[in-house]
N, C-alpha and C positions, 0 to 999 in steps of 0.2 A: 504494500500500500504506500502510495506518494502523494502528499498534500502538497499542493505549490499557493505561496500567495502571492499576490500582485501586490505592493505597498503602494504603489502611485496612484491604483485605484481608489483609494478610499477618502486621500486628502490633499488632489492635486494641486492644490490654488495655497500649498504652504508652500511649496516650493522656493516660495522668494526670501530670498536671504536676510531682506529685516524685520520680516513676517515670523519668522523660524523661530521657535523657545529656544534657547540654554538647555539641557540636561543635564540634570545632577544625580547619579547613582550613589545613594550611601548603601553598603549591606556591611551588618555586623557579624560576626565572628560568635557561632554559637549562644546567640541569642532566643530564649522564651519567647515561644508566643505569649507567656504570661505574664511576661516582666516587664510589661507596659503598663502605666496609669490608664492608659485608652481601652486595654483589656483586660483592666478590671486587676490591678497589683494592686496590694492594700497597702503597700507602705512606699515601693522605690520612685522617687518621683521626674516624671519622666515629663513637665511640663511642656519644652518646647517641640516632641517630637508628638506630643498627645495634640498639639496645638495644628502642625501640617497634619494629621489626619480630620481634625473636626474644620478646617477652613480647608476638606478637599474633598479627596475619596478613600476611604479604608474599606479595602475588599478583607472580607472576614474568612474566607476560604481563597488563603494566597499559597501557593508550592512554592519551595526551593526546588530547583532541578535533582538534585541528589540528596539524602540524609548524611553526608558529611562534604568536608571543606573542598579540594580540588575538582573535584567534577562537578560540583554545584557552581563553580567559577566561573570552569569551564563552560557548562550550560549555558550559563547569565550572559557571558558574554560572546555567544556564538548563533542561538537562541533553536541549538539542538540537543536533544539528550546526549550531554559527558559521551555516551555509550558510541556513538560514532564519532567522536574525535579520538578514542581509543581512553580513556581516562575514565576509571571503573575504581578508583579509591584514591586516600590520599596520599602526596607525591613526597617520599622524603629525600631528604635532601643527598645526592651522594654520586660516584661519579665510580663508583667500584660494579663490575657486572653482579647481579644475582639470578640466581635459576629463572626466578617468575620475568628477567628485566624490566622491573622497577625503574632501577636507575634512566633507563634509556624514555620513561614518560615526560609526555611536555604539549603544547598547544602547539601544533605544529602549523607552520607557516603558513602553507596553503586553506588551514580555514579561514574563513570567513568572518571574520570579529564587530560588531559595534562599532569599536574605536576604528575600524579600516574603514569602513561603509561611510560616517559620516568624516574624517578624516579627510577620504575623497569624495564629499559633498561640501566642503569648504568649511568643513566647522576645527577650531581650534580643539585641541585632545589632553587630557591630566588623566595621569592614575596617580595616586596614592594612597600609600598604606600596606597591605597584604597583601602578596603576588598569588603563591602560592600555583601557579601552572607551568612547573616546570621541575626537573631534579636536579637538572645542573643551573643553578641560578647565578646571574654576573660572570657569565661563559662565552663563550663564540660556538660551544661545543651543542648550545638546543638556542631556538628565538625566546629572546628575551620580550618586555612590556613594550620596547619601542617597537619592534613586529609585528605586534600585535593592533598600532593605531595611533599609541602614544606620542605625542611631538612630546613629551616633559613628563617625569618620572620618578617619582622617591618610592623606594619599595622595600621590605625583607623576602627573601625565600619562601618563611613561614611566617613562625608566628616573632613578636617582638622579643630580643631577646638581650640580656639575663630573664625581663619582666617587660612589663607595662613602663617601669619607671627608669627611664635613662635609659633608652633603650642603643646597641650601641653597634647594629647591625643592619641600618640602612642604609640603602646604596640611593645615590641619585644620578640616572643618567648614566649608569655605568661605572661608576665613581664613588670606592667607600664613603660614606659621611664621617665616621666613627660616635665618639659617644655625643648624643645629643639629651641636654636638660631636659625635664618633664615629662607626660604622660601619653604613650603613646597615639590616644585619639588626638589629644589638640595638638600635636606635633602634624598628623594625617593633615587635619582639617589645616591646621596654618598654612601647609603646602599647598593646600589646594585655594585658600585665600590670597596668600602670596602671589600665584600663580596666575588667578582670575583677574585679581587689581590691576596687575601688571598688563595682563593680555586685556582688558578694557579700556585701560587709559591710554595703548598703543593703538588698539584694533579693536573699537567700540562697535562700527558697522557688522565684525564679523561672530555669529554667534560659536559658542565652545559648547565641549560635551568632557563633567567630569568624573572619573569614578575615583568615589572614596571607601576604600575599601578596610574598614577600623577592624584591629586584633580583636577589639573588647567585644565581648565579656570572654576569652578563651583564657583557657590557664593559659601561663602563669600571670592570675591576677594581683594587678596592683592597681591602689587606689590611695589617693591624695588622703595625707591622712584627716581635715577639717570635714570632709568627705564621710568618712569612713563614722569616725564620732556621731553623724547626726543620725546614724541608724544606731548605736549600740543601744537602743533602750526599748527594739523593735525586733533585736534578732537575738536566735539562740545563744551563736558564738561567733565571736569574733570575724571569722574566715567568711562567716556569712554576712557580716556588716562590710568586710572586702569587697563581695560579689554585687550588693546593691550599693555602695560606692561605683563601682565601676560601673553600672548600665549609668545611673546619673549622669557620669562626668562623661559619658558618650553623648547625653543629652544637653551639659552644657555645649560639647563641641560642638553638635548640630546646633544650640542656638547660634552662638559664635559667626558658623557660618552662614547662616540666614539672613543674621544682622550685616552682615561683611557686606552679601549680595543687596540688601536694602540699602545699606552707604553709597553702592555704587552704581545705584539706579538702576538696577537691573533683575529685582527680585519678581516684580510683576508678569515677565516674560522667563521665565526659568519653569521649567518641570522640573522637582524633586520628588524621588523614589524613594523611600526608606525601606529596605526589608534585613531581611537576616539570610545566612547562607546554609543554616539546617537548623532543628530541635538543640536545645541545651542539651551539653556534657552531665554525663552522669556523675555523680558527686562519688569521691571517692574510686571510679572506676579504674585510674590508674596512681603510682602513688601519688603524683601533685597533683591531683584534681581535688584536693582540700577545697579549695573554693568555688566549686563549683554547683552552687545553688541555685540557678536558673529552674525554673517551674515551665509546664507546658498548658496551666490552664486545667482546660477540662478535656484533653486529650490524651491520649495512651500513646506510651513510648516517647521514646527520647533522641536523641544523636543516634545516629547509627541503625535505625529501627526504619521499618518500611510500614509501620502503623503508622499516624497522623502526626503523632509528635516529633517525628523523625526531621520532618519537611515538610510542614503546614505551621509557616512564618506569618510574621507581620509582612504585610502587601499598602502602603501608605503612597497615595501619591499625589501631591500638590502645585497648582500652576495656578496662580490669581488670573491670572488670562483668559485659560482656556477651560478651567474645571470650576462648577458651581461648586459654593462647598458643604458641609453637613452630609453628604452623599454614603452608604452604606450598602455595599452591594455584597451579596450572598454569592454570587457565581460563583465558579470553579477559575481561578487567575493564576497564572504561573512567574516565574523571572523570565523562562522561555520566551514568555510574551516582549521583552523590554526591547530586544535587536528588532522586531515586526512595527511594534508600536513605534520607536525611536526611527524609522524609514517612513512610515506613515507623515511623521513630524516634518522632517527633512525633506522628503519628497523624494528620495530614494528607489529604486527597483531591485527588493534582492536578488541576485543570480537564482536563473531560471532551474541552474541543472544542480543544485545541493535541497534535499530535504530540508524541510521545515518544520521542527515542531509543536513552536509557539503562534501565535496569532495577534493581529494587532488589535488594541484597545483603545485606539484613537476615536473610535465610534463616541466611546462612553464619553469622552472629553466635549466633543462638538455635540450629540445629540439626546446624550444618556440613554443611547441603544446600546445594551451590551449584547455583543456579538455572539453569534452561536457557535459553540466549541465539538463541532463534530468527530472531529480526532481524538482519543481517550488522550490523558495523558498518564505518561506510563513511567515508572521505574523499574530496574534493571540491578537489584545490587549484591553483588556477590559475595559480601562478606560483613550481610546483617548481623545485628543483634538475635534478633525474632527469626524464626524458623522459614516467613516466606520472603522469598528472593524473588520474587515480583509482585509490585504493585500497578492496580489501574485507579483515578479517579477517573467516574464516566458519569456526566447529570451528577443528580445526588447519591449516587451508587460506589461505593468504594469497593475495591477486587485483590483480595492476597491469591499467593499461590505459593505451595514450595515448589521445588524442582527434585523430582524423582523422589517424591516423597519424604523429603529432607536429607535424602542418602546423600545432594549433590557438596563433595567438599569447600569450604570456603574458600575466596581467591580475592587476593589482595591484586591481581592487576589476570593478563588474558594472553597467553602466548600463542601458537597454531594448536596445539593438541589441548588444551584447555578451551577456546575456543569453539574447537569441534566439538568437543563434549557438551559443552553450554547449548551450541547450536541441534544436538539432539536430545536435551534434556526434558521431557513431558512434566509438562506444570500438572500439580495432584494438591488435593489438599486443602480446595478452596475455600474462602471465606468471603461472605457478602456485606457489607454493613449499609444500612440507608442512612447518611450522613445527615439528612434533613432532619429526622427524627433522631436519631443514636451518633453525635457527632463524636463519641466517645469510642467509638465500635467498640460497644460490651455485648449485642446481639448477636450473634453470627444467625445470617439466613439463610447459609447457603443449601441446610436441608430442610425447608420449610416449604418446597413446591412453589419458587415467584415464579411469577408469568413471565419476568425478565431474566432469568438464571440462565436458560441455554442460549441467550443473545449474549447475556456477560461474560460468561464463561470461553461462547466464540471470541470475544471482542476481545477477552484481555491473551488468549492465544495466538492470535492475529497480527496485535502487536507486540506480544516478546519477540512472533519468528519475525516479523520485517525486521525489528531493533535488533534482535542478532545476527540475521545477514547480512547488516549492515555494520557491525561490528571491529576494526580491525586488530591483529593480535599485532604484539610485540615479541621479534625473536630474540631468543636468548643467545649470549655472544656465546661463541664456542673456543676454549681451547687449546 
């Protein structure tokens, strides 16, 4: 199965260059769907990001493209499932062969990025913060952020590091920084203010597209300690007055920079995205995830998990412009959507011959039609938490499955012969949940006789085998 869009169809009369919004991608670093004020956190207070959702649109059923960090990036910024740019979990850092070649993952060249699409539609381009699509980072040896779209670029590998505080492992441009003061969001967010002013007060006619990509909330958490104080009288222990420290001070950042862009006249016409890149870290799951207190709300599963808690983020998107605000839509909304919808804006046409498996949402902005999502959207991930290694949302229907009956082994990435196996693996095991009703999937329907079980059942088999024939492996060096 192949869905192709047309983006130029939907909103050709943006096309013009002083017509065109700004985009601002923020996604956070293993952040709760619960750990927002807007969704209902009783104590962490998330003011200015609660603020761009109620002066816009909060989709309450938004996906990350994967349930952890690299291939949800990957997704976001490609606006196909990870699973066909080859990135099936996360990339660490190293440059030594291993059996499964890990080391040899990365966003490879010839996809198709955001940052390239409007890059060559004339818009200025920022990443900063969290790369994370690639193993050999600040190499010649895989494409780095500038390959990908970037004209200007502050970034880590992964995550910040010693911590959040003084972090002392970002590169800009290609070029260590070494240790820089303070806390790694408003270091991100300064870069990308730094970065804007400069490119406005140069080149005001020409609109920019930024992604800010902040560590917080991932271990290892650090949080300003006047911060950290104003929860001790709210939280168990200490590590957990850390964790709501740190979503805040991601919230000061985001004001920071809203305020930046209202300085320089340019807040009006900017679309900002806020989401997250998958379900909060499980506390304790590995030793330093001490602070890893992040909630999912009223969802089941966490990182890692192919239940809703996995990757069923915050979806927040604000443009004084072009979106009325107070807006609260239920639909089924992805990050996949953000490369469709950001063409949509631009006036863009994506290339005809690569799969698509987001759709644009630019409807919702110009006429509050939300568009109809007739393609499931589907996850692929091989080395779950939970027993099933695919998921479908379709309508209000949610679809697990294991593969071979949970016999199939866990895979940190896909070589030829892992692959093949993947590719004849029979999904068993299913689980139905009606999201509308049971957002929590504690009902399983799948033996309950729906009228819609052997259509879901077809649907969500239909798209594993496209998504793994379109799969590709990484071979292992030999020698």
């Amino acid at each position: 199965m192949r869905y192709m869009i047309t983006c130029l169809a939907i909103l050709p009369t943006l096309a013009i260059a002083d017509q065109r919004p700004n985009i601002v991608v923020i996604l956070c670093d293993d952040l709760g769907y619960g750990d927002l004020g807007v969704h209902g956190h009783p104590h962490i207070q998330t003011p200015n990001i609660d603020r761009l959702a109620n002066e816009g649109i909060r989709f309450t059923n938004f996906y990350s493209t994967a349930p952890v960090c690299s291939p949800s990036r990957v997704g976001l910024l490609t606006g196909r499932s990870p699973n066909r740019a080859g990135v099936y979990d996360w990339i660490p850092e190293s440059n030594a062969p291993k059996p499964d070649a890990r080391e040899q993952v990365h966003l490879r060249k010839e996809e198709v990025t955001i940052g390239k699409l409007l890059q060559k539609a004339g818009y200025a381009t920022c990443m900063s913060g969290k790369w994370h699509c690639n193993a050999a980072f600040n190499s010649d040896k895989q494409p780095q952020p500038g390959d990908a779209g970037f004209d200007h670029w502050l970034a880590t590998q992964n995550n910040a590091a010693p911590s959040h505080e003084n972090p002392v492992n970002y590169v800009r441009n290609g070029k260590p920084v070494g240790r820089i003061e303070g806390f790694s969001c408003q270091i991100a967010a300064d870069e990308v203010i730094n970065w804007a002013t400069d490119h406005v007060q140069k080149h005001a006619e020409q609109p920019f597209f930024a992604y800010l990509a902040f560590h917080e909330p991932h271990e290892p958490v650090a949080s300003p300690a006047e911060l950290v104080e104003q929860y001790a009288g709210v939280t168990w222990h200490p590590d957990q007055a850390q964790y709501y420290a740190n979503v805040h001070n991601v919230d000061l950042a985001v004001g920071k920079l809203v305020a930046a862009l209202n300085k320089l006249g340019v807040a009006e016409n900017t679309l900002i995205v806020f989401t997250a890149d998958n379900g909060p870290e499980t506390l304790n799951r590995y030793r330093t995830a001490n602070r890893s207190w992040g909630v999912t709300g009223h969802l089941r599963g966490q990182k890692l998990h192919t239940h809703d808690g996995g990757f069923h983020v915050a979806g927040i998107f604000n443009w004084p412009n072009g979106i009325k605000p107070a807006q609260v839509i239920d639909a089924p909304a992805s990050a996949l959507d953000l490369l469709p919808t950001a063409c949509s804006l631009a006036g863009i046409d994506f290339p005809k011959n690569r799969t698509l498996d987001g759709i644009s949402l630019a409807s919702v902005f110009t006429d509050n039609n939300v568009p109809i999502r007739t393609k499931p959207l589907v996850w692929a991930y091989y080395n779950g938490i939970n027993d099933a290694r695919v998921a479908m949302r379709h309508n209000q229907w949610k679809v697990l499955a294991r593969l071979n009956g949970g016999n199939f082994p866990k895979r940190q990435n896909l070589t030829p012969t892992t692959l093949a196996e993947a590719k004849t693996a029979a999904l068993t095991n299913f689980e139905i949940y009606d999201i509308n009703t049971d957002p929590g999937e504690i009902v399983n329907l799948a033996d309950r006789g729906l009228p819609e079980q052997l259509e879901l059942v077809t649907a969500i088999r239909a798209s594993y085998q496209e998504l793994v024939n379109d799969s590709p492996a990484w071979t292992p060096v030999t020698k």
